[in-house]
N, C-alpha and C positions, 0 to 999 in steps of 0.2 A: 231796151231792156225787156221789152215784152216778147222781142224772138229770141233771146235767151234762155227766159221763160218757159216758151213751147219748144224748146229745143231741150231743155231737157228733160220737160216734161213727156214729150216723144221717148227719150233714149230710157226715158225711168218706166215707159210703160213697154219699150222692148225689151227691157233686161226681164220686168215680171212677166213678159209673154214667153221669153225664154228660157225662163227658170221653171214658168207652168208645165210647159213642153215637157220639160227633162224631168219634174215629177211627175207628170203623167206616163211617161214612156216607164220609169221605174216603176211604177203602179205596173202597166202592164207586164212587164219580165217578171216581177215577183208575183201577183195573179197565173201566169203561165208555170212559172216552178212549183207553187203551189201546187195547182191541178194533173201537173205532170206526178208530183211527188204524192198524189192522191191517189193516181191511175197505179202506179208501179206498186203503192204498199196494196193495193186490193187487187194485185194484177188476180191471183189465184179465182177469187172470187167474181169477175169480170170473165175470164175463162170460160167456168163451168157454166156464167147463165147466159154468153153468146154461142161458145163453140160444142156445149154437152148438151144432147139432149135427154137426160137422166132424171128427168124432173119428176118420176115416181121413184118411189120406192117399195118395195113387198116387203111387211116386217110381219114378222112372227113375233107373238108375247108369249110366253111360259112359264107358269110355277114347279119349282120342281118338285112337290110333292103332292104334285096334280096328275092322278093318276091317268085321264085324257092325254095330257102334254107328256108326258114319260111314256105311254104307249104311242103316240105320235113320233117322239123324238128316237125312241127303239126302230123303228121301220126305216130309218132312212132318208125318206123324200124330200125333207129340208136339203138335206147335202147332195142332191142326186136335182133337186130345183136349183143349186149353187150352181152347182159345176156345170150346167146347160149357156150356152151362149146367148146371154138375151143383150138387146142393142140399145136398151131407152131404159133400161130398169135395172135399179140393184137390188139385193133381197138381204135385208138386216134380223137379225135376232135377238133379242131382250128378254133377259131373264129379270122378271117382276123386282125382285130381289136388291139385284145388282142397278136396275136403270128404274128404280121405286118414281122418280123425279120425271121420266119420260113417260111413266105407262100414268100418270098422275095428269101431264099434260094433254096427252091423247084421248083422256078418258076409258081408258082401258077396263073393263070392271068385272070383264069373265076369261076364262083362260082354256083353252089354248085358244087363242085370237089372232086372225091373220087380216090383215089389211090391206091396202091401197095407198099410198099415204102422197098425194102432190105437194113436193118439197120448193114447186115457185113461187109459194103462197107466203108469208109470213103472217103467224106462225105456219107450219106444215098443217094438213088439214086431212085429214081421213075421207076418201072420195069414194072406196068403196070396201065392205069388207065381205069375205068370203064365210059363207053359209052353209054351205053341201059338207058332202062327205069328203072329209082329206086324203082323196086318192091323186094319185102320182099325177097320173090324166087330165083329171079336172081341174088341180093347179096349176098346169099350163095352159088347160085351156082358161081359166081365169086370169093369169097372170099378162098372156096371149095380146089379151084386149089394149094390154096399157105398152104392149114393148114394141 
């Protein structure tokens, strides 16, 4: 009676080593779809922080009944620093107004204000902002530094 016994007491501890097995393996295929299906919903954003090196950005802040920003904004140079081909930088614009909630984050508190702004930080973080005279020139050659 006693090898009966360990005979099936053998077959009862293969059956739960074989049932561990198979939910273990399940564990891992659903761990696997999981992180697969993690990877594809943020594909976008896995993209831009392996394959973009864009990680500043140039933003201009403006009031528009800031007679600085509206003689600034009359000349040009905003749109003439757009349309130049820069490789590492994009250059955004904010009107106080309209992005009240960004220029609050940034701490923004005089205007016209042009920045620096490193977007691989969370939050984005102000690295450097532009002081001189806003000539055509000197915005590139500021902007120069980060592209």
């Amino acid at each position: 009676m006693v090898k009966n016994s360990s005979a099936a007491s053998a077959s009862s501890k293969r059956k739960t080593s074989g049932m561990f097995n198979m939910s273990l393996n399940y564990v891992i295929v659903i761990a696997f779809v999981l992180v697969f299906a993690i990877i594809i919903s943020n594909r976008q954003r896995i993209q831009e922080q392996f394959f973009n090196n864009n990680n500043y950005s140039v933003e201009y802040y403006y009031m528009e009944n800031c007679g600085h920003c509206i003689e600034f904004n009359k000349s040009g140079i905003w749109e003439r620093l757009k349309n130049k081909n820069w490789n590492k930088v994009s250059l955004n614009k904010y009107n106080r107004e309209d992005n009240i909630d960004r220029v609050r984050s940034m701490d923004i508190t005089s205007f016209p204000t042009i920045v620096i702004v490193d977007n691989s930080t969370n939050p984005p973080t102000i690295v450097a902002s532009f002081e001189d005279e806003r000539t055509y020139e000197k915005l590139v050659s500021f902007i120069s530094g980060y592209d």
